[in-house]
Backbone bond lengths (Angstrom), bond angles and torsions (degrees), N, CA, C in turn:
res aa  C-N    CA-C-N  psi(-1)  N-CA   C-N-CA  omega(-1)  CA-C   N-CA-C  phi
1 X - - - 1.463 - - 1.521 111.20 -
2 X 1.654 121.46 148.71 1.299 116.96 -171.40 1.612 87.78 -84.05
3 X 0.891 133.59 3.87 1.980 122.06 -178.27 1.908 100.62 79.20
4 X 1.233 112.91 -8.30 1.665 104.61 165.64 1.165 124.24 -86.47
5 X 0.923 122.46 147.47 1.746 140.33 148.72 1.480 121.28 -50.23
6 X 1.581 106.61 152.73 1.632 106.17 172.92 1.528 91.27 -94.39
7 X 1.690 120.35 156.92 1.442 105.47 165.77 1.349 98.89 -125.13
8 X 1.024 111.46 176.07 1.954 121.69 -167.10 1.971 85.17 -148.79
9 X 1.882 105.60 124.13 1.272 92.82 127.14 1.421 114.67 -133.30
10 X 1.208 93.55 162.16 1.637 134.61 -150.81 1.461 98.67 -98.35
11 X 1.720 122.42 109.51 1.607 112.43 164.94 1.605 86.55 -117.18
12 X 1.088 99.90 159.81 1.777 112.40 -179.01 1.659 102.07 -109.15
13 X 1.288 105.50 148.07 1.812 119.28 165.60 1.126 104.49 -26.71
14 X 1.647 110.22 161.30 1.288 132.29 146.81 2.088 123.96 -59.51
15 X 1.420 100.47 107.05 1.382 80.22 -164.37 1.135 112.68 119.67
16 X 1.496 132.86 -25.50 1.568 130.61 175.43 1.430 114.37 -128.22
17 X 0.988 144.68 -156.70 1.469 148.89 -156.66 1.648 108.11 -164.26
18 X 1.427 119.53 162.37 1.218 127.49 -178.57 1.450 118.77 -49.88
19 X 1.574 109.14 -28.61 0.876 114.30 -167.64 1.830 108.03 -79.92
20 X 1.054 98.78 -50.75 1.815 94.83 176.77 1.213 104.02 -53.33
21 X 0.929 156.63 26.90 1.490 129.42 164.71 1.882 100.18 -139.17
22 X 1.730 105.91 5.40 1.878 104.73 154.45 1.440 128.29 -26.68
23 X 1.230 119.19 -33.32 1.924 128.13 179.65 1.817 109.73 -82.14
24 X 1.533 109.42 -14.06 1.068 116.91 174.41 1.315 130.67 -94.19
25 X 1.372 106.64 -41.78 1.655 136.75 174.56 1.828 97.14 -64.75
26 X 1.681 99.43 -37.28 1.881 89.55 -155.01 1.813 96.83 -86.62
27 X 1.746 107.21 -14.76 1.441 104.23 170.35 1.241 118.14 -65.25
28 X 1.685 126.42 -21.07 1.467 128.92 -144.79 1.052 88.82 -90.18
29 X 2.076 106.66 -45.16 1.970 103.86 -172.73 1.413 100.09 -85.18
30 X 1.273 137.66 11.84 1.025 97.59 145.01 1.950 149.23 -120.87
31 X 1.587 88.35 30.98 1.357 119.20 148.75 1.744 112.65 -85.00
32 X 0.756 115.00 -22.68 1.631 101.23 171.94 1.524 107.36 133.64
33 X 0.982 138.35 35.68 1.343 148.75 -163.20 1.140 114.36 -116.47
34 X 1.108 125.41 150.14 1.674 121.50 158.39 1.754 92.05 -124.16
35 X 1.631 94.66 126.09 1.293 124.18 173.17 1.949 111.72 -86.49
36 X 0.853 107.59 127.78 1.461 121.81 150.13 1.131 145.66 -128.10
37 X 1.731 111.73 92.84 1.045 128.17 -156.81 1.481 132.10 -80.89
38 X 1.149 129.30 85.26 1.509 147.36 -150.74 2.204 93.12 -75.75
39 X 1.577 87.19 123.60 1.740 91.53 172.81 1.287 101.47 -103.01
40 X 1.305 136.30 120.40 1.921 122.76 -174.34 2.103 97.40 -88.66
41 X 1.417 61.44 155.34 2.145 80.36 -174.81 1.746 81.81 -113.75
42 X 1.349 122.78 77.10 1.578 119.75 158.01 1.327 93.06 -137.80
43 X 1.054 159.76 7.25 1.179 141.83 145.78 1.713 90.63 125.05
44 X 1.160 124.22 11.74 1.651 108.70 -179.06 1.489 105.97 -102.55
45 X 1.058 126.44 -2.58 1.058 117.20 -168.92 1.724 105.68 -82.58
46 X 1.478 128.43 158.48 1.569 108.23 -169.25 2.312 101.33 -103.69
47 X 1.298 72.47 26.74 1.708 98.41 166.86 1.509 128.69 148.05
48 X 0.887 115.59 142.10 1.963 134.20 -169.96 0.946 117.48 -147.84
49 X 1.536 101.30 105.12 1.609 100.89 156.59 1.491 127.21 -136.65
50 X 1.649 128.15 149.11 1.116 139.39 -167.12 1.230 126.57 -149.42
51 X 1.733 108.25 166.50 1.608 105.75 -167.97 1.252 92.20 -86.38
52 X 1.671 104.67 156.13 1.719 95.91 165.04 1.981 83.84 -141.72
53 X 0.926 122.01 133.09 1.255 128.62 -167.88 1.418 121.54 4.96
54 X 1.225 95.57 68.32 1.744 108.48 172.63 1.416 106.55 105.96
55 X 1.433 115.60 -8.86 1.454 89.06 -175.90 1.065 101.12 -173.41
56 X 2.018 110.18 155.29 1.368 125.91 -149.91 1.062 131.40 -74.67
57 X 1.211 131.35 84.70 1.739 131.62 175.19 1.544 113.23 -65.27
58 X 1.703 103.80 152.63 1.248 101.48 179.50 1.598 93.34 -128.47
59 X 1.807 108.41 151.36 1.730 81.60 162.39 1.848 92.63 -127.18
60 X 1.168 105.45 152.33 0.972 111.79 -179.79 1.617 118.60 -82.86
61 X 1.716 116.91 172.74 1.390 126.01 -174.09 1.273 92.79 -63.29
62 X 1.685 114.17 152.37 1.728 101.22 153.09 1.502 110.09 -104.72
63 X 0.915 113.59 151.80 1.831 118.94 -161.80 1.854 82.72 -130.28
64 X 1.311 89.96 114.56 1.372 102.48 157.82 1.300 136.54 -88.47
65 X 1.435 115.38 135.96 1.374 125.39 -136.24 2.316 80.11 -105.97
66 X 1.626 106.28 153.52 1.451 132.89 169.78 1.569 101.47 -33.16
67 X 1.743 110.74 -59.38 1.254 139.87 -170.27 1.845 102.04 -47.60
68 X 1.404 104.26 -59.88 1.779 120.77 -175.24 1.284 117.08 -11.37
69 X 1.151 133.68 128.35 1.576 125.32 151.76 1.610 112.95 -68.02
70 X 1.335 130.89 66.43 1.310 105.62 -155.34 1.368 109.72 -69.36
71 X 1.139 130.20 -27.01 1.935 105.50 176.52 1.374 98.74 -58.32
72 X 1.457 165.39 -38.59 1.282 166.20 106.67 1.617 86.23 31.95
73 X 1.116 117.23 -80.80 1.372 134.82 -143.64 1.286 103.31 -68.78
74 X 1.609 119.26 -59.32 1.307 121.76 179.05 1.299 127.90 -56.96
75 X 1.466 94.04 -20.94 1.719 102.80 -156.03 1.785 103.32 -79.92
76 X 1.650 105.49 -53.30 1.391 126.68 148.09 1.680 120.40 -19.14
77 X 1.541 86.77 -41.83 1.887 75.26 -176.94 1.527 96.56 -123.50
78 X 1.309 141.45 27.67 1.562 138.45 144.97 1.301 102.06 -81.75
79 X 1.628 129.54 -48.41 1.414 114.96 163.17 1.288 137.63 -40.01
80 X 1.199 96.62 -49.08 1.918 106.98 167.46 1.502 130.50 -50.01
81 X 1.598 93.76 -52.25 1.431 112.31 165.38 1.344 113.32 -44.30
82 X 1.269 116.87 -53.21 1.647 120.35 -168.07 1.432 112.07 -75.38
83 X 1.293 113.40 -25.40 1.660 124.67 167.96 1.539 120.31 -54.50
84 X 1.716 105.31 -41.76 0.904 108.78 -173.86 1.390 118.32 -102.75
85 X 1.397 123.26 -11.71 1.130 126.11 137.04 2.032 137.14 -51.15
86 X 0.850 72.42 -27.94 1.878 83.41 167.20 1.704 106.48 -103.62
87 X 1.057 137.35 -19.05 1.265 139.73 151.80 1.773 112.17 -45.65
88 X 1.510 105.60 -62.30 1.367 123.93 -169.99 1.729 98.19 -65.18
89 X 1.469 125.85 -57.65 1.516 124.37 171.29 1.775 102.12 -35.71
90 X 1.344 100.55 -61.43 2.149 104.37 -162.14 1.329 101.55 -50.59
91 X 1.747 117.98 -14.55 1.483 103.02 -157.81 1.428 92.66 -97.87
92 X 1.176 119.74 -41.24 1.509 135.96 157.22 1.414 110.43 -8.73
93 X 1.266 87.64 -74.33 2.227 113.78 -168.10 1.145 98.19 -62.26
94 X 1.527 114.09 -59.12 2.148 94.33 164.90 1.144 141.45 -42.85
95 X 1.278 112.96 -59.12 1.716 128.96 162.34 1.787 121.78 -38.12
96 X 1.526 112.43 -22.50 1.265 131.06 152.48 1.164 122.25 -60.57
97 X 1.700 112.80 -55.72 1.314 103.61 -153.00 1.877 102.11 -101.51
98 X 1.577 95.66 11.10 1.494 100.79 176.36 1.914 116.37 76.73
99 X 1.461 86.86 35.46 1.399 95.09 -168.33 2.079 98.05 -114.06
């Protein structure tokens, strides 16, 4: 064995949260993985909440309105997603290299 790990990160549907997809993440580690499970703050999640210096933020679903541009909408928050998915990897690659 090279002494590494496989890593997985984990973004969840439109509509659910990190947490719904726990039976999936806890199958991955337990094939041998280390999961990192990314919660997005764009409004898809069907709830989020977090500390932000001392105290609990929530962000809510975004419910798209008749009016919406939704490719506008989606597109806006597939970018985000991917931001914060490569955020969650960099933090990853640090935590490796002991940085």
């Amino acid at each position: 064995p090279s002494g590494k790990w496989p890593v997985v990160i984990f973004s969840h549907g439109m509509g659910c949260n990190r947490y719904a997809y726990s039976k999936i993440c806890y199958d991955l580690c337990s094939e041998g993985f280390i999961v990192a499970s990314v919660e997005h703050r764009d409004g898809s999640a069907c709830h989020s909440k977090f500390y932000n210096n001392g105290s609990m933020e929530e962000i809510e679903h975004l419910q798209m309105e008749a009016s919406d541009d939704e490719y506008s909408v989606r597109n806006e928050q597939a970018n985000q997603r991917a931001k914060e998915v490569i955020r969650c990897l960099q933090l990853v690659k640090n935590l490796n290299e002991g940085i």
